[in-house]
C-alpha positions as CSV (number, residue, x, y, z in Angstrom):
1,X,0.0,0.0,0.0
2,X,0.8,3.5,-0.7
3,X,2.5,5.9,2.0
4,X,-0.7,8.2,1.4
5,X,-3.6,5.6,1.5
6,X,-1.9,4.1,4.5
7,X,-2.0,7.8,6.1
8,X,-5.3,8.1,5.2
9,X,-6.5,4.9,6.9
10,X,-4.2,5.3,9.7
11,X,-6.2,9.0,10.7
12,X,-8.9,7.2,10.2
13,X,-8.6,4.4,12.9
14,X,-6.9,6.9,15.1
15,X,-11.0,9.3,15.2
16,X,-12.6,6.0,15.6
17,X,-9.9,4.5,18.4
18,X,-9.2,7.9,20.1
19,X,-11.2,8.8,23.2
20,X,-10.9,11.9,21.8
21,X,-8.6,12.7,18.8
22,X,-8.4,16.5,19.4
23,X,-6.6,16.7,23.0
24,X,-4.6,13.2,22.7
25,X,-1.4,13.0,24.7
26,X,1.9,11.5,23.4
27,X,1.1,8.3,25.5
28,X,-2.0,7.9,23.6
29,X,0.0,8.1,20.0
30,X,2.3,5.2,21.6
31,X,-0.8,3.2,22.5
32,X,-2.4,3.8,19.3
33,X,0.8,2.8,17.1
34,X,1.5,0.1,19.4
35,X,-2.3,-1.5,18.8
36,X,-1.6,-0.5,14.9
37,X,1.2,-2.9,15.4
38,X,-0.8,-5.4,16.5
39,X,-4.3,-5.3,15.1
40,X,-3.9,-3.3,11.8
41,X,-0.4,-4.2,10.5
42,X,-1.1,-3.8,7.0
43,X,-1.2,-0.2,7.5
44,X,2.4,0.5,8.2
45,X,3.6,-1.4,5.3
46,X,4.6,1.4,3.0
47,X,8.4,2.1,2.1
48,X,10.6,4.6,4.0
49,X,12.3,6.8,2.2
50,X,15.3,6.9,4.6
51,X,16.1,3.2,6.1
52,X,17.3,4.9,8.9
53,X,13.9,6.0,10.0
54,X,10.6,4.1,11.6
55,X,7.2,4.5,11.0
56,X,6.4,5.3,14.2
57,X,8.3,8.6,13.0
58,X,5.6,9.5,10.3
59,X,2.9,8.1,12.6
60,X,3.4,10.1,15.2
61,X,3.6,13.0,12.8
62,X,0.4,13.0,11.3
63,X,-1.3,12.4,14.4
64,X,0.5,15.5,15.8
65,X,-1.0,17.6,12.8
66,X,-4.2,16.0,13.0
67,X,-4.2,16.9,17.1
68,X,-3.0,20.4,16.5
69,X,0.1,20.0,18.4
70,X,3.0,21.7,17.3
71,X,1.1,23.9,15.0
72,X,0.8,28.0,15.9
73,X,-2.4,30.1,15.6
């Protein structure tokens, strides 16, 4: 799978597993990639562009955009 269809289903499964996807903590990304990892490992399937990276790197990413964090007003 693609590293964009994977992200897309990824945010996905993180609005419907989230208690609430807006005020998330960085435990609940580990949690959430950690049951990815178990339940839903097709999803992170998609090749790294740098082998020295994980995909818990670009996980954590789009669920930091998706929660705000990080971002200014």
């Amino acid at each position: 799978m693609r590293k964009e269809q994977c992200k897309q289903k990824i945010l996905a499964e993180w609005e419907t597993w989230a208690k609430d996807p807006n005020t998330a903590t960085y435990n609940d990304k580990q949690m959430f990639y950690l049951w990815l990892e178990q339940n839903r490992p097709e999803l992170l399937t998609w090749r790294l562009a740098n082998p020295g990276m994980d995909r818990w790197q670009d996980v954590q990413g789009w669920l930091n955009r998706r929660t705000g964090y990080g971002t200014t007003s």
